[in-house]
N, C-alpha and C positions, 0 to 999 in steps of 0.2 A: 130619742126616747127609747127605754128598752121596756120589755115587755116580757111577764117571768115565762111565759113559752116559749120564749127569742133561745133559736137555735147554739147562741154562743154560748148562754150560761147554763152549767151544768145543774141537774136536779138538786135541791137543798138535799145535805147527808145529816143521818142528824149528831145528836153530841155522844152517842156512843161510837158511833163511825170516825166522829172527826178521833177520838182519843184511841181509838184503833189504828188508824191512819200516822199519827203523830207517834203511838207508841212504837208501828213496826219501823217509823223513821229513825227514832232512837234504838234500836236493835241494832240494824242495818249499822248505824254508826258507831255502835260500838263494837259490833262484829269487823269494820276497817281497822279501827283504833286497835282491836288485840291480834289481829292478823298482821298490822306491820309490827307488831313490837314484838311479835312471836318470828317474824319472816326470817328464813336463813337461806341466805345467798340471794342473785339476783333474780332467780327465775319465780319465786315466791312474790318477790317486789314486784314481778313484771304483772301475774295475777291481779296483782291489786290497784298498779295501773290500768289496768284494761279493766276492770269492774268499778272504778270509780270514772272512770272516764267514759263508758258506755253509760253508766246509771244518770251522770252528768248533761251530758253531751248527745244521749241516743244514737252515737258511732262509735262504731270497733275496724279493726284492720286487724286482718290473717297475717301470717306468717312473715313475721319481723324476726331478723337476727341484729343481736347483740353483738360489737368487738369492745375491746379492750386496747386501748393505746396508749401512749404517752406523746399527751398534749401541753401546750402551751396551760402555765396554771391559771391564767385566766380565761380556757373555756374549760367549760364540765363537761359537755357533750356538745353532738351533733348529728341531723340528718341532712343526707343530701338527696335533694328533691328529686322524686321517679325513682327512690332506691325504696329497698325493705328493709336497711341498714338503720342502727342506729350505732356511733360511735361515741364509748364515756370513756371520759379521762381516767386511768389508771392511777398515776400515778396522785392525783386529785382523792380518790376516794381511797388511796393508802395512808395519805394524809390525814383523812377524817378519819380512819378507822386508829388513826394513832394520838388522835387528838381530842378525840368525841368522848365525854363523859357516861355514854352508854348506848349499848347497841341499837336502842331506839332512834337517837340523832344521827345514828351511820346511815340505818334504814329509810328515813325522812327524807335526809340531803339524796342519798341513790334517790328516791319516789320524787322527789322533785324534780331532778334532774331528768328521769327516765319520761316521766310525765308531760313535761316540757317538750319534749323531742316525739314523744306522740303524737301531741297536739300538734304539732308543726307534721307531721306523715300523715296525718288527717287531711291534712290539708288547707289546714291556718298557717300563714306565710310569713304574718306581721308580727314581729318582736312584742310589741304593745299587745298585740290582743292574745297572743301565748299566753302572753304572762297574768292577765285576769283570768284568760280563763282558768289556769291552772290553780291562780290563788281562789274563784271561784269553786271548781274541783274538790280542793283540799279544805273550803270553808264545809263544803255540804256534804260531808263523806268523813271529814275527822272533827268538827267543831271549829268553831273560834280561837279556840286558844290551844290550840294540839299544834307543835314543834313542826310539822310537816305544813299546815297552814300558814306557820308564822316563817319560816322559810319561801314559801310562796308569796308574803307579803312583802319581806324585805330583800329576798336575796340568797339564794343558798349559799354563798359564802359570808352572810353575819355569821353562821356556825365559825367561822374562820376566827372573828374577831378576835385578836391578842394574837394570833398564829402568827408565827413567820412564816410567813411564803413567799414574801417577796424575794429576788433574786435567788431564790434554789432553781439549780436546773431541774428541768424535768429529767431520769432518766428514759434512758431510750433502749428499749426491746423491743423486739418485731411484735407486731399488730395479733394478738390472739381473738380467737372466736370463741364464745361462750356456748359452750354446747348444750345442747336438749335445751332452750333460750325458751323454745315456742315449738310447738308439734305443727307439723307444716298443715293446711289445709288447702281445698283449692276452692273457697270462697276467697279472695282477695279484698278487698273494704264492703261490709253489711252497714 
């Protein structure tokens, strides 16, 4: 039986509050939505992963660096557990940048990907539950039907669909480091 002074439910707010509440939500989401289609280069993306994934999640992690490789084209990224690393496929997002109708879909498929590989430094390990949570993430941070969502539902590489990618080799150039990635701090995961 509950009882309206039972400790779990919050005091009624009333309908001015709740439209305040719901208005600063849609701000918020449209503040992600023009910050990734404004974002130039990755370290702007990385911002926007870590404030939708904090806002999401109530976890952040310090001082991650970014490399740049050329992988195998069917992964996008990856972190390897107990690192601060994340590694995204280079030659993957030259791809998209040569194939994508508009800087926004470069920005998504990166936000997806990077996103991805956060979640997993956080400390989510399972393939499956990355991946909600991330389509979760990108549901409550850009809308239902914003291209970084809908990526997160099916796949970053549906962007690919019609692309040849099959059998190109990846080229291969040494491993770069993205610099000024993240300003180091010595909080390690809040």
């Amino acid at each position: 039986m509950l009882f309206l002074n039972s400790p779990s439910i919050s005091s009624p707010i009333s309908l001015a509050e709740a439209e305040d509440a719901v208005s600063s939500i849609r701000k918020q989401t449209g503040s992600f939505i023009s910050q990734l289609e404004k974002a130039q280069g990755f370290r702007e993306i990385w911002k926007i992963v870590k404030e939708t994934v904090r806002r999401t999640l109530g976890k952040s992690r310090v001082s991650m660096m970014l490399f740049l490789d050329d992988l195998p084209l069917s992964i996008g990224a990856y972190h390897s557990v107990g690192t601060n690393n994340i590694v995204l496929n280079r030659a993957l997002i030259e791809i998209v940048e040569e194939t994508a109708k508009s800087r926004l879909q470069v920005n998504a498929f990166a936000y997806t990907l990077l996103a991805h590989e956060y979640v997993h430094a956080l400390g989510y390990l399972s393939e499956n539950d990355v991946r909600h949570l991330v389509f979760k993430i990108s549901r409550e941070c850009f809308g239902e039907n914003h291209i970084a969502t809908t990526l997160a539902r099916n796949s970053p590489w549906s962007l690919l669909d019609g692309a040849r990618i099959n059998g190109l080799p990846a080229p291969r150039s040494p491993m770069e480091i993205v610099k000024d990635f993240e300003s180091p701090s010595k909080d390690y995961i809040v």
